[in-house]
Wavefront OBJ file of the C-alpha trace (Angstrom):
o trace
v 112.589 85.372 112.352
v 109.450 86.599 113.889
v 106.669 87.346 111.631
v 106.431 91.421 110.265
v 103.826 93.768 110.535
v 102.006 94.243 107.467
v 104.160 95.759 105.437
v 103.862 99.774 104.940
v 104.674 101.043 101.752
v 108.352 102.757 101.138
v 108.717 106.134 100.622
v 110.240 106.614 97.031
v 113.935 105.455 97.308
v 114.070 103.359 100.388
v 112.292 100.241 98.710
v 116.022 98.931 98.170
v 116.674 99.349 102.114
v 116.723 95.823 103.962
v 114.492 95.907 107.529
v 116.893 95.589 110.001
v 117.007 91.739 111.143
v 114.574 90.618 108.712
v 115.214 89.404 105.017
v 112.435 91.051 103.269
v 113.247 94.157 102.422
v 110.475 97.398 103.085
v 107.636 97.330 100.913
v 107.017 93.568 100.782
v 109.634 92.813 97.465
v 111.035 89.606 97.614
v 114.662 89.716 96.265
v 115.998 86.606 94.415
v 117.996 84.330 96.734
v 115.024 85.319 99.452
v 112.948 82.588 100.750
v 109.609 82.577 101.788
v 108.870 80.266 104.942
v 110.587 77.837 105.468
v 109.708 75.952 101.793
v 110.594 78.359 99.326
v 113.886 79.727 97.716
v 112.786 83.049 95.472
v 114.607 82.512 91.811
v 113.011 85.305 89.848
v 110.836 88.087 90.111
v 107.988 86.996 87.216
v 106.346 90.519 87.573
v 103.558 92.981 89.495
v 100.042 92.879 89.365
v 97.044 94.514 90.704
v 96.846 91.816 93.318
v 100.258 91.773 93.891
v 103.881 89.898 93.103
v 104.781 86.909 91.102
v 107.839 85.152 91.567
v 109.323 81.764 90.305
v 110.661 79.649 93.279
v 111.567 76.332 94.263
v 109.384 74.769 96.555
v 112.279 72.632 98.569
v 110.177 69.793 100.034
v 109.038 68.665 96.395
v 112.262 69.957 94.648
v 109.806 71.319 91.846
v 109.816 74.790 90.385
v 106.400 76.557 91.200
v 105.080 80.669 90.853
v 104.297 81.748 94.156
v 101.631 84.999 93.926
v 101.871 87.366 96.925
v 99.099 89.309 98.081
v 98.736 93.147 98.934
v 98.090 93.306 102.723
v 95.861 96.142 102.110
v 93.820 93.576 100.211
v 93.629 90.659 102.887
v 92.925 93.659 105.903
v 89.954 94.288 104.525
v 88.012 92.344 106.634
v 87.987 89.177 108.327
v 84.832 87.550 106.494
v 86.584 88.468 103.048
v 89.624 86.490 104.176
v 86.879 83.769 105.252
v 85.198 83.856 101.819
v 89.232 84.156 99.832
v 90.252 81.165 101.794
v 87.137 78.929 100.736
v 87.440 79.939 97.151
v 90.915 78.688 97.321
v 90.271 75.874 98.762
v 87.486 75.060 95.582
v 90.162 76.358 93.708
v 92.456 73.996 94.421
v 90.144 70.808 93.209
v 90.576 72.268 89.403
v 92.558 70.019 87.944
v 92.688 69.917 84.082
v 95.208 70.785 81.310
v 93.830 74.233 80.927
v 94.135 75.660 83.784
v 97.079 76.759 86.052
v 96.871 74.470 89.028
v 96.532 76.023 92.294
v 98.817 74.250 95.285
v 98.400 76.142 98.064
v 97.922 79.010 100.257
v 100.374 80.345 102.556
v 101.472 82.609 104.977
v 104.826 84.167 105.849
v 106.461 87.083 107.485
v 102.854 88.690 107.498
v 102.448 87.896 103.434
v 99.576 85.802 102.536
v 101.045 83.795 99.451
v 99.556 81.414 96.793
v 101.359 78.919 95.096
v 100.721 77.333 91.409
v 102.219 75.860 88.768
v 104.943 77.365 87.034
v 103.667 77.705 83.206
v 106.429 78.792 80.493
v 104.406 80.405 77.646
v 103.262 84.155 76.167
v 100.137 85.502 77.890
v 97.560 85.961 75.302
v 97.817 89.876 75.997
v 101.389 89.643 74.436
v 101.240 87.252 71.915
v 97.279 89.842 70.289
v 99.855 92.790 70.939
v 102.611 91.370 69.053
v 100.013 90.085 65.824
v 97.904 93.072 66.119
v 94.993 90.640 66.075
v 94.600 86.809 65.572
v 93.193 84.847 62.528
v 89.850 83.103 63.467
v 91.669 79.921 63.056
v 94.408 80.821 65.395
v 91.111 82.214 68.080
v 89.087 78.812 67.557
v 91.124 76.470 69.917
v 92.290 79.080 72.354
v 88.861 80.038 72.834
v 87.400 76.762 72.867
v 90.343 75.614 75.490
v 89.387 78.980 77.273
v 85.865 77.411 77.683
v 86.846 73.916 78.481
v 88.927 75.574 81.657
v 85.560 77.856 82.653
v 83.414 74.567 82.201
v 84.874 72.521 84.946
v 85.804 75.881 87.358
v 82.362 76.753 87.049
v 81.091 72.203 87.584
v 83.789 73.011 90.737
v 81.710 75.983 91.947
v 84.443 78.716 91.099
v 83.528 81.872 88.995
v 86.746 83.449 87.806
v 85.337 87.184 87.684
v 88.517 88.422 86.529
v 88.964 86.805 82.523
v 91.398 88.823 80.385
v 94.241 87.775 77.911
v 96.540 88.789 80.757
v 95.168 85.654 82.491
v 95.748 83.419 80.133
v 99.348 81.598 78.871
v 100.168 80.312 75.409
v 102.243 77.163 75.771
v 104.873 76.294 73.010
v 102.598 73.977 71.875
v 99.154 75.998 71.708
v 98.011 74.781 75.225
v 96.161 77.257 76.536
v 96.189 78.079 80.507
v 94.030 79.792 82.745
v 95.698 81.141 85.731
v 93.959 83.147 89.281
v 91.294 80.931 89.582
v 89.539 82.076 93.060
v 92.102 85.012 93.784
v 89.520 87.612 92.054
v 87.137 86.796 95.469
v 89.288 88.935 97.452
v 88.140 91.786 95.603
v 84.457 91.738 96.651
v 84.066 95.495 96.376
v 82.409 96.871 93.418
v 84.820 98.112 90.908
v 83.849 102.114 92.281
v 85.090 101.390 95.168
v 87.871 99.603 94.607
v 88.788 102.582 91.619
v 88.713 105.201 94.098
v 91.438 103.932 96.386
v 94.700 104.412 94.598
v 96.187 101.307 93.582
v 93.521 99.008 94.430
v 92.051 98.398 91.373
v 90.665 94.804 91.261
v 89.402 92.654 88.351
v 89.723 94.902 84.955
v 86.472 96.763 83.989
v 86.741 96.720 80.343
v 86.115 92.747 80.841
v 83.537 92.896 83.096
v 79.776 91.761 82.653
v 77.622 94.548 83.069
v 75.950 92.601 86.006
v 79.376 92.735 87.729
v 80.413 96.390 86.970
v 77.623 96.990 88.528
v 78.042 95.606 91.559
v 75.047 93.188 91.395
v 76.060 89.050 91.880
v 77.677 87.201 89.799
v 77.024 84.011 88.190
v 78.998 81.797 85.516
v 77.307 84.124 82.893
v 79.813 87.025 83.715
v 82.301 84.940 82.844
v 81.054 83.904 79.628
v 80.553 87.541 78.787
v 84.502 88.443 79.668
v 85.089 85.124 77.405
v 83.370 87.092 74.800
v 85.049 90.280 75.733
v 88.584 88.081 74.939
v 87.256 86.949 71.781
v 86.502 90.258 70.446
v 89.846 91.770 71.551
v 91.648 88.393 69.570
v 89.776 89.013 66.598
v 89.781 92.557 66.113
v 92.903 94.009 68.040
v 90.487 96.483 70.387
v 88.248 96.104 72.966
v 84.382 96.380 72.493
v 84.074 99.270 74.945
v 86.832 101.605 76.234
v 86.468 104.412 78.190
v 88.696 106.749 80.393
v 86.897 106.113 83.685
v 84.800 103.086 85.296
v 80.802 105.161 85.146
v 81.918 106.252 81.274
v 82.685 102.848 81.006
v 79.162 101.793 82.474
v 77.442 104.305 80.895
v 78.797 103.209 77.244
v 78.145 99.697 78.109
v 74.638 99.863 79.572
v 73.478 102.033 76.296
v 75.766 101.797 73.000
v 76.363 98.144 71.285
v 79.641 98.120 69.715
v 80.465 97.458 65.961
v 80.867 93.206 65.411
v 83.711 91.968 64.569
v 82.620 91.253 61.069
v 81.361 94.593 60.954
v 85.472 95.771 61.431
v 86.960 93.216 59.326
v 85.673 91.170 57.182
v 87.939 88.136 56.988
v 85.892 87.264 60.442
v 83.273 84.672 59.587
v 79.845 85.821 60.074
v 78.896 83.231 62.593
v 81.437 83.576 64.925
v 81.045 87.223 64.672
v 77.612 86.869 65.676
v 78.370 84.083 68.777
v 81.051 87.039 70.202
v 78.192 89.599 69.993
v 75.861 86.509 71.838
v 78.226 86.256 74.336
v 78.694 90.254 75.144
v 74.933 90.337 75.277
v 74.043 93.088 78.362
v 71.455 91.137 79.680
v 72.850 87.467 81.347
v 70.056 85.958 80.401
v 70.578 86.471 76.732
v 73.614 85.295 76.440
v 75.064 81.773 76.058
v 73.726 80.128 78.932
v 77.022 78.343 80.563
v 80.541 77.731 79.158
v 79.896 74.739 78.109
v 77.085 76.357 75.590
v 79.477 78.752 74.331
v 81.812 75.700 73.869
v 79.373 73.821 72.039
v 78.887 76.691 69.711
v 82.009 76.989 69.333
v 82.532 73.472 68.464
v 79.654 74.096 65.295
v 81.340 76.670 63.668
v 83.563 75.305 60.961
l 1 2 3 4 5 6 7 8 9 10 11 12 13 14 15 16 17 18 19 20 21 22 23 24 25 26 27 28 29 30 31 32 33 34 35 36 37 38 39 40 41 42 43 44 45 46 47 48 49 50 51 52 53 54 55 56 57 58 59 60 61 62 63 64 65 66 67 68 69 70 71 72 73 74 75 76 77 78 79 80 81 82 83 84 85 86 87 88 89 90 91 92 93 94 95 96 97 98 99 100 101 102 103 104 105 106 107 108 109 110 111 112 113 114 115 116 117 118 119 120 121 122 123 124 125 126 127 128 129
l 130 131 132 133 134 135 136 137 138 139 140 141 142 143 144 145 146 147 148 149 150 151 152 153 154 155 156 157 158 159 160 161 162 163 164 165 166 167 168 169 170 171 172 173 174 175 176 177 178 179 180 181 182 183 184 185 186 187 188 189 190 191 192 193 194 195 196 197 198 199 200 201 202 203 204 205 206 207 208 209 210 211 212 213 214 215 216 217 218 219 220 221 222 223 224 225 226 227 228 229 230 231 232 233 234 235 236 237 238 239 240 241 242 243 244 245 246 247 248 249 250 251 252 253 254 255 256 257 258 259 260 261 262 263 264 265 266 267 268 269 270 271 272 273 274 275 276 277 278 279 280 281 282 283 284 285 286 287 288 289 290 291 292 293 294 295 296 297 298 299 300 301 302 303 304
């Protein structure tokens, strides 16, 4: 059918309504037994994120099961460089390919939806598996942040920057492997977290994992995402997150001028010297802190 205008949002109750003629029904929802293209049969809808959908499907021409991620149109309007810049990172993005991260196949376009399709990864995100234990031994944390390292190391050797590290990022296979997914998608959001707060629903990246540099609005370099690394490791170990507040400048307030309580400090079953690497890692100033991921790694590697 011919492509749709981006999509405008529903009013409440007509999101179920079908466009006349089309198969995607108002709002941009794909409905299972939906394709996308002329590749794609929708199975299941995985769930709804800041940057938009994620849906299992079956990618016909390989007859392989892959998640397809659909983006918010208001997010790809923006502005034609940003798409420029989005596509490029995806296209680095796509050269990643190592057991701990979610491997990015493609980007796509349908129907007016940009798309981007990965690997399909059974598993518990790490947000779900810290919620369920309250918070994770430091022997269950060691390989799941060491594997969260190993993923950054060879993103960053491919010239990617995640800029968007939380547990919600991450999968727990069956088997402990740990997977990094969105790898390049957090470029689309190259407005400073203010901006992108103010506009209803178009909150990008998560501030309580940001680097200071980044919350800020300043550039990023792989140091941010050794300092939302750390922010993960804290989280694991204790079951809270080093700085919370109820809006972003509290937020960048708190972080700019208070240093939060170590992990040892909280409980005391957390070994002293990983306590201290976490607080290394979440140091405000970037140059402070573990230069690479591959130095956090290695320190990781020491502890015993």
């Amino acid at each position: 059918g011919p492509a749709l205008p981006a999509p405008t949002l529903p009013a409440a109750g007509d999101a179920t309504h079908m466009m006349a003629g089309t198969t995607a029904p108002m709002g941009g929802t794909l409905m299972p037994g939906q394709s996308l293209g002329v590749r794609y049969d929708i199975t299941a809808l995985l769930g709804a994120g800041g940057m938009g959908m994620v849906y299992r499907a079956v990618d016909r021409e390989l007859q392989e099961v892959v998640a397809i991620k659909t983006l918010k149109p208001e997010l790809i309007a923006a502005d034609e460089t940003a798409l420029e810049r989005f596509k490029s990172e995806i296209r680095l993005a796509r050269k990643i390919s190592h057991r701990n991260v979610v491997r990015t196949h493609d980007l796509g376009e349908a129907r007016g939806l940009y798309f981007i399709t990965m690997e399909f990864v059974e598993g518990t995100s790490l947000k779900d598996l810290v919620r369920a234990r309250g918070r994770l031994p430091s022997a269950v944390l060691l390989p799941i942040a060491r594997q969260l390292c190993r993923a950054l190391e060879v993103a960053h050797e491919a010239g990617v920057i995640h800029r968007d590290i939380k547990p919600q990022n991450m999968v727990v296979e069956g088997d402990g492997t740990l997977k990094v997914m969105d790898f390049g998608i957090a470029r689309l959001a190259s407005r400073t977290p203010q901006q992108g707060l103010t506009q209803a629903g178009m909150v990008i990246g998560t501030p309580e994992y940001m680097a200071p540099e980044q919350l800020l609005g300043d550039d990023v370099d792989a140091r941010a995402d050794v300092y939302s690394a750390g922010v993960v490791m804290y989280e694991c170990l204790t079951g809270r997150l080093p700085f919370e507040a109820t809006s972003p400048m509290v937020l960048i307030a708190k972080v700019l001028e208070e240093t939060p309580p170590t992990p040892h400090a909280l409980h005391d079953d957390v070994p002293p010297g990983l306590s201290a690497l976490v607080m290394h890692a979440l140091a405000r100033d970037r140059d402070t802190r573990p230069a690479s991921a591959k130095a956090l790694h290695d320190a990781l590697e020491q502890l015993v």
